[in-house]
N, C-alpha and C positions, 0 to 999 in steps of 0.2 A: 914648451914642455921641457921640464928639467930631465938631465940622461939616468937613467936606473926608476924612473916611475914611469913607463909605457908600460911595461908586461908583468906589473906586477899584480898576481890575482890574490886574493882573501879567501882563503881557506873557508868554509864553513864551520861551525862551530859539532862539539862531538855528536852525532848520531846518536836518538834514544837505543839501548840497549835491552829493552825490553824484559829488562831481567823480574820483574814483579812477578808479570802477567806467567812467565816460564816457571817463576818458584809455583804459583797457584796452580799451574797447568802440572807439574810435578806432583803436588800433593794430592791433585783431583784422581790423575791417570798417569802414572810413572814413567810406565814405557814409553808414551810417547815424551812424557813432559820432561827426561830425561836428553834427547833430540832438542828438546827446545831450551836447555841451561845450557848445551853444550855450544850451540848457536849465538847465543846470545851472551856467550862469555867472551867469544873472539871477535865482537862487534869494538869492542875500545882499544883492542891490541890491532888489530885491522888500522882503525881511524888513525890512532898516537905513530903509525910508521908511514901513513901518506898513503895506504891505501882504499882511497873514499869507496871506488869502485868495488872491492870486496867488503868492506865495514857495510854496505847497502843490500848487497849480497846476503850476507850471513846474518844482516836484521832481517830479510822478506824471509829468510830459513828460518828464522827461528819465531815471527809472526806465524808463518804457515802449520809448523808443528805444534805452537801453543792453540792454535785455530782446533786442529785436529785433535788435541788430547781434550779441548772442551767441550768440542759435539759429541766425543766418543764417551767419556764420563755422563756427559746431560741424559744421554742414548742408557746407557749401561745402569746410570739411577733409576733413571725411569723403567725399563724393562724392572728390575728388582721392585721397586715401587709398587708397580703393577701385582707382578705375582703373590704379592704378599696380599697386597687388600683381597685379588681375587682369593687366595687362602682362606680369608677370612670370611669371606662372603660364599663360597662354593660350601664349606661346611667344616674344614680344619678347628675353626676355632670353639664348632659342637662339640669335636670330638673334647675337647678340654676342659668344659664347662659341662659334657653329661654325668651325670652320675650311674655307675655299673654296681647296684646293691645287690 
């Protein structure tokens, strides 16, 4: 074995940054998806200074918050969804379509 190649380890290559799934989660539901750009911006400044251990970190953060603003949106359309057809079908939309002569 030549000397200076025993302990030399290979970096892995940059960590996904998850920034897509964060901008989507943003535009769905803010507040949280807000939590999840901020997470997922400091994943490549984390990896570029050698720290893997936190770049891993701050991508499961900002996977977790992008997770949570898109059950909370799917939740929150749906609720809306809902109220509106039952509007429509309870009798709201008689009221627009009767005629008061």
């Amino acid at each position: 074995m030549q000397p200076g190649y025993g302990n030399y380890q290979q970096q892995p290559g940059p960590p996904e940054n998850n920034m897509g799934m964060s901008v989507l989660a943003l535009l769905l539901f803010w507040p949280l998806g807000i939590m999840a750009i901020i997470n997922s911006s400091k994943v490549n400044g984390l990896a570029q200074s050698g720290d893997w251990a936190g770049a891993q970190n701050a991508l499961a953060e900002s996977k977790k918050w992008t997770k949570y603003a898109l059950i909370t949106a799917a939740v929150w359309y749906g609720v809306v969804l809902v109220c509106c057809i039952g509007w429509v079908v309870v009798g709201g939309a008689g009221a627009l379509f009767s005629s008061t002569s």
